[in-house]
C-alpha positions as CSV (number, residue, x, y, z in Angstrom):
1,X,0.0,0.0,0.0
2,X,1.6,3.2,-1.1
3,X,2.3,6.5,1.3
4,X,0.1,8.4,-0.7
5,X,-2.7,6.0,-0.8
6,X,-2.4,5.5,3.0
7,X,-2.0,9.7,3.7
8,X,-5.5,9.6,1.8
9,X,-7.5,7.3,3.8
10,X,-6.0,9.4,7.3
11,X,-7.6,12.4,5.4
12,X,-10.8,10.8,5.2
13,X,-11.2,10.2,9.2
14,X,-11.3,13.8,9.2
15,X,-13.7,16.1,8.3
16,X,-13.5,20.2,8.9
17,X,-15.6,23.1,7.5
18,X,-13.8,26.4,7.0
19,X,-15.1,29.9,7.8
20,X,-13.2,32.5,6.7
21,X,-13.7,35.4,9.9
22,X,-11.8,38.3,8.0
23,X,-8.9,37.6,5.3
24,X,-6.2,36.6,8.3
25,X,-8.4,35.0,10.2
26,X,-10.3,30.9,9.6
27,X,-12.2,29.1,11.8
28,X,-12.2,25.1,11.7
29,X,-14.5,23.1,12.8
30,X,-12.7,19.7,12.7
31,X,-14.2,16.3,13.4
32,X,-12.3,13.1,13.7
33,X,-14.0,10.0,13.1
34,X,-15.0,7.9,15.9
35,X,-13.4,4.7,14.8
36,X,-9.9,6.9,14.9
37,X,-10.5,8.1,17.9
38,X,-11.7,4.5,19.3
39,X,-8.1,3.0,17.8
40,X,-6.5,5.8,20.2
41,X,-8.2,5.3,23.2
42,X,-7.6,1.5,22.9
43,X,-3.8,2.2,22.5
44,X,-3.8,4.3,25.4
45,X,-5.8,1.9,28.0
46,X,-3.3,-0.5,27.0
47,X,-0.4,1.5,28.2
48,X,-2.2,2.5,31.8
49,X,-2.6,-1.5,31.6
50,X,0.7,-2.3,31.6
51,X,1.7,0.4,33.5
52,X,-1.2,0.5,36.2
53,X,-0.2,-0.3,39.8
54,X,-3.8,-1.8,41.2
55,X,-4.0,-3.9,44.9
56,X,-4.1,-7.3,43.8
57,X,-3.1,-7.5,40.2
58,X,0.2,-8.2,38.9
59,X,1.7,-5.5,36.7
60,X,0.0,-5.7,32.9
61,X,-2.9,-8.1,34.4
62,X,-5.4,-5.7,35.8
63,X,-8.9,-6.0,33.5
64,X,-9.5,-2.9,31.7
65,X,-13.0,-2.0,33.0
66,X,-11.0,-1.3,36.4
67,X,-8.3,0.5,34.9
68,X,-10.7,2.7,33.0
69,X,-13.2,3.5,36.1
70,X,-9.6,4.5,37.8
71,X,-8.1,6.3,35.0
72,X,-11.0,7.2,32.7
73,X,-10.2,10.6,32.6
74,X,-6.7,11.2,32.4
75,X,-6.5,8.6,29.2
76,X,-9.4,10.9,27.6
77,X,-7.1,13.9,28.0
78,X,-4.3,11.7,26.5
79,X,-5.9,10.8,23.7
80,X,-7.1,14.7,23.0
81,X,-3.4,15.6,23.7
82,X,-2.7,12.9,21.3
83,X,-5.5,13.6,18.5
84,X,-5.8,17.4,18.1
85,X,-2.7,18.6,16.6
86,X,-2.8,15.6,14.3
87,X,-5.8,16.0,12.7
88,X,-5.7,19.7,12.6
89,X,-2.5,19.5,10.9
90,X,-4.3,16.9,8.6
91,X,-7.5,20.0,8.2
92,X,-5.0,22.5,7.6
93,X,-3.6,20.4,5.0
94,X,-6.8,19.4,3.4
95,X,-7.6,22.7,3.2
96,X,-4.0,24.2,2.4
97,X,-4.1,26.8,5.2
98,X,-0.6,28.2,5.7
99,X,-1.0,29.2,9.3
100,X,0.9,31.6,11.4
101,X,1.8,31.2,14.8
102,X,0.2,28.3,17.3
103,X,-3.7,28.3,16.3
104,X,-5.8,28.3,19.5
105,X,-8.3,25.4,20.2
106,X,-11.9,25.5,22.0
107,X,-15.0,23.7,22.4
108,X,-13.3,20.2,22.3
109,X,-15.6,17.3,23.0
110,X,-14.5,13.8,23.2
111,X,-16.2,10.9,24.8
112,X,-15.0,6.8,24.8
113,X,-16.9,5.6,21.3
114,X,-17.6,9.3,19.8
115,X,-16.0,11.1,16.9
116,X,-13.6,13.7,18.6
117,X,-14.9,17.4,17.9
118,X,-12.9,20.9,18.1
119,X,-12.9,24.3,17.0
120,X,-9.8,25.9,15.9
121,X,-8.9,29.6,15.3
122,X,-6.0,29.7,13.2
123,X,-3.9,33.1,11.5
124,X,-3.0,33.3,7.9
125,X,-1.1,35.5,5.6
126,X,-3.7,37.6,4.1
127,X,-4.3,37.1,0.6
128,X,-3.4,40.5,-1.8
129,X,-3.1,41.5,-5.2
130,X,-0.7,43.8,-6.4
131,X,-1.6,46.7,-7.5
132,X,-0.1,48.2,-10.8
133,X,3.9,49.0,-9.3
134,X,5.2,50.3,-12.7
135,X,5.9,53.5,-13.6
136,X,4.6,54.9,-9.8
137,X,3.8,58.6,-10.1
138,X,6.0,60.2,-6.9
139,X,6.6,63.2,-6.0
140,X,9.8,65.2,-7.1
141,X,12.0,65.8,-4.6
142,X,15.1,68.9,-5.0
143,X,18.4,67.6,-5.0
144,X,20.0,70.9,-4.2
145,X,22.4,72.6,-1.6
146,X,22.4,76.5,-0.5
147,X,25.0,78.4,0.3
148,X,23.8,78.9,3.8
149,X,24.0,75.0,4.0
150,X,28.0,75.3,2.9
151,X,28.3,78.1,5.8
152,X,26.8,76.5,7.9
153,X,29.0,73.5,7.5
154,X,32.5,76.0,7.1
155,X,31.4,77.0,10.6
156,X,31.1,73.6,12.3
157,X,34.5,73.0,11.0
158,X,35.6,75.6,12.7
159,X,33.9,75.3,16.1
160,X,36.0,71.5,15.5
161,X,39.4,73.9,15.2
162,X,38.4,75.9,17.8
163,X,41.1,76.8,21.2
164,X,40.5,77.5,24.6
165,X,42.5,79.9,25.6
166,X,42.5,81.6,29.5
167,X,41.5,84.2,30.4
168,X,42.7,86.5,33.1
169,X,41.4,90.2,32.6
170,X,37.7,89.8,33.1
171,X,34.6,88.3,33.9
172,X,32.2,85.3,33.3
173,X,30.4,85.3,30.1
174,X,28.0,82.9,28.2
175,X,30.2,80.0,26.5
176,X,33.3,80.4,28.3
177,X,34.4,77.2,29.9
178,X,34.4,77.1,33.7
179,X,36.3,74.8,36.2
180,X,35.8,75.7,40.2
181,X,34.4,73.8,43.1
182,X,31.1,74.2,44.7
183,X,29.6,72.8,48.1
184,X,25.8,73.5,49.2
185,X,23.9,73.5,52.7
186,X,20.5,72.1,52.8
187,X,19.1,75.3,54.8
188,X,16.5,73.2,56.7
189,X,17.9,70.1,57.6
190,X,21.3,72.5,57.7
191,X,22.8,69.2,56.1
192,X,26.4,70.0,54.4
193,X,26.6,68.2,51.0
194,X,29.9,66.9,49.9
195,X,32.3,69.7,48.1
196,X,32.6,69.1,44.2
197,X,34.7,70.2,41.4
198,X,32.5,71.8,38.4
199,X,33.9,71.9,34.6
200,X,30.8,73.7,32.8
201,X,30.0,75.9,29.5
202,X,28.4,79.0,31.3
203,X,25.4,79.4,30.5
204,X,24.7,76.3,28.8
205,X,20.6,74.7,29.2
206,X,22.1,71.2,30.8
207,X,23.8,72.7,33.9
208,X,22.2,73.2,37.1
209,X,20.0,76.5,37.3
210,X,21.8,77.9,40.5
211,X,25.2,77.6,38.5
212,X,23.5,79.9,35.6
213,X,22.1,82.4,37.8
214,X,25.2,82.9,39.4
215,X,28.4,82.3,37.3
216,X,28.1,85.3,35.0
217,X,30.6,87.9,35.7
218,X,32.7,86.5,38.2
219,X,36.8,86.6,37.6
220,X,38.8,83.7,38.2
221,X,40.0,83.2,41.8
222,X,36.5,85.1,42.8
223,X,34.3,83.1,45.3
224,X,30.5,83.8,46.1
225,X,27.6,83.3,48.5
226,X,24.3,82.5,47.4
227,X,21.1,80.9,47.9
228,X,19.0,79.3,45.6
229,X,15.1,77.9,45.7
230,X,14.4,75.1,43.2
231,X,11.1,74.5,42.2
232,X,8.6,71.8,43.3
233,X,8.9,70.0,39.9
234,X,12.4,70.2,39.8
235,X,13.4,66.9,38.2
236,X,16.4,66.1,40.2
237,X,14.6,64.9,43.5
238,X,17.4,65.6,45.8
239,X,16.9,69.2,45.0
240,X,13.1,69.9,44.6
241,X,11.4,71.9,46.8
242,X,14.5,72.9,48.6
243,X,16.3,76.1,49.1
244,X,20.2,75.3,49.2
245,X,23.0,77.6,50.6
246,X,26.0,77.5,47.8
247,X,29.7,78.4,48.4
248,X,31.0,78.6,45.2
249,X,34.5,79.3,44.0
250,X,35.7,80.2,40.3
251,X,39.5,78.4,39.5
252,X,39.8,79.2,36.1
253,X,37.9,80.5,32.8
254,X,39.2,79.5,28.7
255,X,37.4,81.4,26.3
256,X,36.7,79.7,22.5
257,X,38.9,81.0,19.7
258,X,37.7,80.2,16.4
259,X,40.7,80.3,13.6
260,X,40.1,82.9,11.3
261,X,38.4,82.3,8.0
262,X,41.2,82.2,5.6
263,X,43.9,80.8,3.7
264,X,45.9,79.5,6.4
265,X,42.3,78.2,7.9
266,X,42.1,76.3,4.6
267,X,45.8,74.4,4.1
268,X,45.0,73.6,8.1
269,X,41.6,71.6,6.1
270,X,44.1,70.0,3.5
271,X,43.3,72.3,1.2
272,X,44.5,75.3,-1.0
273,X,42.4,78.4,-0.4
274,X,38.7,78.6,1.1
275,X,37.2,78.1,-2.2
276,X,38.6,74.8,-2.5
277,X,37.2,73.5,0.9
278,X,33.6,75.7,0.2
279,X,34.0,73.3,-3.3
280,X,34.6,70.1,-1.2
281,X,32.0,70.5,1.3
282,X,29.2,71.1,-1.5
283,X,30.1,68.5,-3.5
284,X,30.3,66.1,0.2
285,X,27.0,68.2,0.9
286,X,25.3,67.2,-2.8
287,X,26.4,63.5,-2.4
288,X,24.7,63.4,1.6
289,X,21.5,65.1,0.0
290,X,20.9,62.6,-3.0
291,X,21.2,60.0,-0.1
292,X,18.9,61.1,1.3
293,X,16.4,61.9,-1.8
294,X,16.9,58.5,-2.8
295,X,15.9,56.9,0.9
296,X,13.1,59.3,0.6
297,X,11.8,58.2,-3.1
298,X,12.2,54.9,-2.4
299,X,9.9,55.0,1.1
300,X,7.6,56.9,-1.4
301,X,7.8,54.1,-4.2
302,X,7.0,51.1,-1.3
303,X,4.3,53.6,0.5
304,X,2.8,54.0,-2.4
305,X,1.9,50.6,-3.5
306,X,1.2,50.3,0.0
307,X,-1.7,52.5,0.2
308,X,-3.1,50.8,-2.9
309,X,-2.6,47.2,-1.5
310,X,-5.4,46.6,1.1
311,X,-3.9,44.3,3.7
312,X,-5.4,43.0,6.6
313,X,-2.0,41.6,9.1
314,X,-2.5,38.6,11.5
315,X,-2.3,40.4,15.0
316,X,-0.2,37.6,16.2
317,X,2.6,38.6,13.6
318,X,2.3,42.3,14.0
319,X,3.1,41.8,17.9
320,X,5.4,39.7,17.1
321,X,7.2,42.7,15.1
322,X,6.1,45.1,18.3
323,X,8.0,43.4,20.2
324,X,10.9,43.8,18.3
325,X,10.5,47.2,17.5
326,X,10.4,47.8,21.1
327,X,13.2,46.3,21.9
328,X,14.8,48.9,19.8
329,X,13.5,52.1,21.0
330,X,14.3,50.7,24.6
331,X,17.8,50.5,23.9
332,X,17.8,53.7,22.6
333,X,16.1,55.5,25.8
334,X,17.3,53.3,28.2
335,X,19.3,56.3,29.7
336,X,16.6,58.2,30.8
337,X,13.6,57.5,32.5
338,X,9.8,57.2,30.7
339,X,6.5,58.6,32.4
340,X,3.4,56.4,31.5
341,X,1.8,58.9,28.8
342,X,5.2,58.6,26.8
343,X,5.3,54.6,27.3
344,X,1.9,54.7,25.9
345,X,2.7,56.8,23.1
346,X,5.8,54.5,22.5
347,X,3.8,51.4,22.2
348,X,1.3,53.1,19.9
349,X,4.5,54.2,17.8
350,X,5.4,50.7,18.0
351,X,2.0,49.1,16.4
352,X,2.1,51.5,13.4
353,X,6.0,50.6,12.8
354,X,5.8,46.7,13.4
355,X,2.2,46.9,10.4
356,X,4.7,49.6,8.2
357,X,7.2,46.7,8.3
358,X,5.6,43.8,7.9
359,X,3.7,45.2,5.1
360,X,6.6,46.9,3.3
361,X,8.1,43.2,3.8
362,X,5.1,41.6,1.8
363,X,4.9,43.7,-0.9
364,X,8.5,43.6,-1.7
365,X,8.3,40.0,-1.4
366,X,5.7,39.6,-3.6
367,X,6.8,42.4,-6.3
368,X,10.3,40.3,-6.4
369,X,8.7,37.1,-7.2
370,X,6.7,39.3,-10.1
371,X,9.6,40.0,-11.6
372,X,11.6,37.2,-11.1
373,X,14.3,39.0,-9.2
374,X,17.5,35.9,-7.4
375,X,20.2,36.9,-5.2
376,X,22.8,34.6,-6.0
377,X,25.7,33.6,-3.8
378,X,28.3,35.4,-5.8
379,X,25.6,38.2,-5.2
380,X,26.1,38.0,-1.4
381,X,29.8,37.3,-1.5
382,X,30.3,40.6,-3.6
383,X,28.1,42.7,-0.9
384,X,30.7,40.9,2.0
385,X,33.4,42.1,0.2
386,X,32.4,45.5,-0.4
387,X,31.2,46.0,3.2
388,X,34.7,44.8,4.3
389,X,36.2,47.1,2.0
390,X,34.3,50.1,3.0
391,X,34.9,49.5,6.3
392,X,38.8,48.5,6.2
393,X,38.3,44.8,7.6
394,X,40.0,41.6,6.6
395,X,37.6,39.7,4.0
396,X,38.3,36.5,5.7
397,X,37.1,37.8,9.3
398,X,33.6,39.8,8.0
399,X,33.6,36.5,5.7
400,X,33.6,34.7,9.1
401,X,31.0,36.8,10.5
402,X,28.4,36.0,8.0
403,X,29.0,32.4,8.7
404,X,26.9,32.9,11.8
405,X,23.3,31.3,11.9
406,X,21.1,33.4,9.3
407,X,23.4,36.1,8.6
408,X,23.9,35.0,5.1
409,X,20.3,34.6,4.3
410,X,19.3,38.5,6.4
411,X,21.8,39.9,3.9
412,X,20.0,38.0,1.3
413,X,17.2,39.5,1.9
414,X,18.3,43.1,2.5
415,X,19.8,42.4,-1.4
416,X,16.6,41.7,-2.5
417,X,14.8,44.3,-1.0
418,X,17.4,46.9,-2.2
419,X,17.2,45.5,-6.2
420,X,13.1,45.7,-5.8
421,X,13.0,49.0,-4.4
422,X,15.7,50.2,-6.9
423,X,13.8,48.5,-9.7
424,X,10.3,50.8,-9.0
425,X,12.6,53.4,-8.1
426,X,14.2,53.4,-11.5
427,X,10.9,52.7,-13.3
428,X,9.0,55.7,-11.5
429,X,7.8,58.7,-12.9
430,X,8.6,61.6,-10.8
431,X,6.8,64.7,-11.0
């Protein structure tokens, strides 16, 4: 009797109707036959039989209607343990579901000599048709860069060339860099706190409020009295509410020196006069901006067929996803604390990313297989090599990296993506 034959006949013990509660979502309603079920429960009795430990039988002789009024029940639950996931693989087959995650099971009602009856609530992929991909109308995004954008950029470099200098002849002003030592007095418990040495920008938004409202003006070597009330809501809870008694002392100021804008500014940069470096920096600017244009058409090109794609995802997937988006943002903000409202609005955030990317995931997919698009092998080797070379590694040791479980197929898949996205990219029409 061939495999085939014999999968056949097991199909025919079972019988399931499907209901189809949105497009991710079937219901089964599965019955196994009663002679199946009977075969199981026989199998079953006879293992408690030979196992069953009953005053005045020997091992394996007890008769079966005592071991069933003893253990009745438990071999009932063993042969629903037994029979559920096996025939609602065998439905699922039948009707070739694809399900996602562990379906849930309810209403399950067995009894020695009856068929064997469940529901089951299983997820699916949904179903969707592609909407026309080609030639996607998107918007027209400026590849351009202003002079203010070079200046702006001229100037950073030379905040990064900047000195600090000291300063002897005069007071405290915003920017300056400060170094001293301060030690406060709790006024009411009269509690001295320990004395601490201070290295702060004056007048910069991160330092404490006390130090702002008193550093301006004073000369190195200077020292000063002063109280200060914080606020209620101060967020630093050692401090809120209270009014502290400061002694504060001044050691040293350095003011910033920015090189001047010339020639010699420019051969300092590696290059021969400032309109050689305002040259470089556009051209470095142009480059960053048609980056950037480009990550921007192409979230237009996926969004787009997106939004004419209707797709319903299987809530198990999508928090699934959640759960790795939030993983993500929590290593991001782990530094600081989060109030409630802004957990909320995280895990909100959350949902819409985890749909965005499962959805962006399934239409690529399926516009890839449309056109036929294969990374090969040689693709992935070539995309090792370049990220070794673009990041000054050894071949061999990023080579080795990608050896690790399911690296080589997450950069497969990043390939593809990246040649789909390209390809409706390329093909759009942007206006």
């Amino acid at each position: 009797m061939s495999d085939s034959h014999d999968h056949g006949h097991a199909h025919e013990n079972v019988t399931c109707t499907v209901e189809a509660v949105s497009p991710v979502q079937r219901d089964l309603r599965v019955e196994l036959s009663a002679d199946e079920a009977a075969k199981a429960h026989v199998e079953i009795t006879e293992s408690y039989i030979s196992r069953a430990k009953l005053p005045g039988f020997r091992p394996g002789k007890a008769p079966v209607d005592i071991v069933l009024q003893k253990f009745g029940h438990e071999i009932e639950h063993e042969v629903i343990d037994r029979l559920v996931p096996e025939a609602l693989h065998r439905a699922l087959e039948q009707h070739a579901i694809r399900a996602v995650g562990i379906p849930s099971v309810r209403d399950v009602s067995y009894k020695p000599g009856e068929a064997l009856r469940f529901t089951a609530v299983v997820e699916t992929w949904p179903e969707f048709d592609l909407p026309p991909y080609k030639k996607l109308k998107l918007k027209k995004r400026e590849e351009t860069v202003s002079e203010e954008d070079v200046d702006r950029t001229v100037e950073d470099l030379r905040r990064k060339q900047a000195e600090y200098l000291p300063v002897e002849n005069r007071g405290i002003q915003d920017g300056d860099y400060v170094s001293g030592r301060i030690q406060g007095r709790d006024l009411k418990s009269k509690r001295l706190m320990p004395a601490e040495k201070i290295v702060v920008v004056a007048g910069h938004p991160s330092n404490d409020p006390a130090l702002n409202a008193n550093l301006a003006g004073l000369k190195p070597g200077e020292e000063k009295s002063f109280d200060y009330a914080y606020p209620a809501d101060f967020p630093n809870k050692k401090f809120a509410g209270k009014t502290i008694a400061y002694a504060l002392k001044v050691e040293s100021l350095r003011e910033m020196v920015l090189p001047e804008i010339n020639e010699e500014f420019a051969k300092r940069l590696g290059e021969e006069s400032m309109d050689a470096v305002r040259d470089k920096v556009r051209a470095e600017l142009l480059s960053l901006k048609r980056q950037e244009v480009l990550r921007e058409t192409s979230r237009d090109a996926i969004q787009s067929v997106i939004d004419q794609a209707h797709i319903t995802l299987p809530e198990s997937v999508v928090q699934e996803e959640m759960e790795v988006v939030l993983k993500n943002i929590a290593s991001r903000i782990q530094r600081r604390g989060v109030t409630r409202e802004e957990a909320e609005a995280i895990r909100n955030q959350s949902r819409v990313q985890a749909e965005q990317n499962i959805k962006e995931h399934l239409v690529i997919k399926k516009i890839a297989q449309a056109e036929g698009f294969i990374i090969t092998e040689e693709d992935v080797d070539a995309e090792i090599k370049s990220i070794a070379e673009s990041n000054g590694l050894p071949l061999a040791r990023v080579m080795d990296t990608f050896r690790e479980e399911g690296r080589r197929d997450g950069l497969k898949s990043t390939l593809l993506a990246r040649r789909t996205v390209d390809y409706l990219v390329g093909q759009s029409i942007r206006e």
